[in-house]
N, C-alpha and C positions, 0 to 999 in steps of 0.2 A: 381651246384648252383654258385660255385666262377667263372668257366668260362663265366657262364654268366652275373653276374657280371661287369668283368673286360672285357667281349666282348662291355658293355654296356657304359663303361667309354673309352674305345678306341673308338667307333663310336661318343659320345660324344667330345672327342678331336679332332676328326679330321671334324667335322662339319665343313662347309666354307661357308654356307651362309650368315654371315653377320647381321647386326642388323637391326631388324625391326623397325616402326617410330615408335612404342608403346616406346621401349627402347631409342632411340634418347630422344622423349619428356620427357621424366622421368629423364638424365639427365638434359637436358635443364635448365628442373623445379629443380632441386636440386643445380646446380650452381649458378640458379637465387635466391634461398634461399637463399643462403648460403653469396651472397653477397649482401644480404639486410640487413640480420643479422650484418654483418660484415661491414658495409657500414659507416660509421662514423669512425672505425679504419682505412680502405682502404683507406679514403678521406685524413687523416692525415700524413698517411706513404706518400703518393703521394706527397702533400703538401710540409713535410718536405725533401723529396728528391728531389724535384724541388728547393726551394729554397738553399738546399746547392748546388747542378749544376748551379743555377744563382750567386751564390757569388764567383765558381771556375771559373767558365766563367770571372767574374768582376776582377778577379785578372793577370786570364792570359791574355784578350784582354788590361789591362791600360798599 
């Protein structure tokens, strides 16, 4: 029983086929959740990081 098992989780590990589009799309969709949800924080952090690289730029081009 344990050898089979553990034959079952080694064939498991060394699977190499790769991700099906089922699994691609279900990330996809979870990123694109995830930054919709978060989309008004995102915009703000962006925001204020561009604006401090516009005022370091302003200082070292004058």
């Amino acid at each position: 029983m344990m050898k089979k098992l553990i034959s079952g989780i080694g064939a498991f590990w060394r699977n190499e086929k790769g991700m099906g589009t089922l699994e691609v799309i279900l990330i996809v969709a979870v990123v694109i959740i995830i930054a919709l949800l978060f989309k008004d924080w995102i915009v703000a952090l962006v925001e204020d990081l561009l604006g401090k690289a516009d005022k370091k730029a302003d200082t070292i081009f004058e």
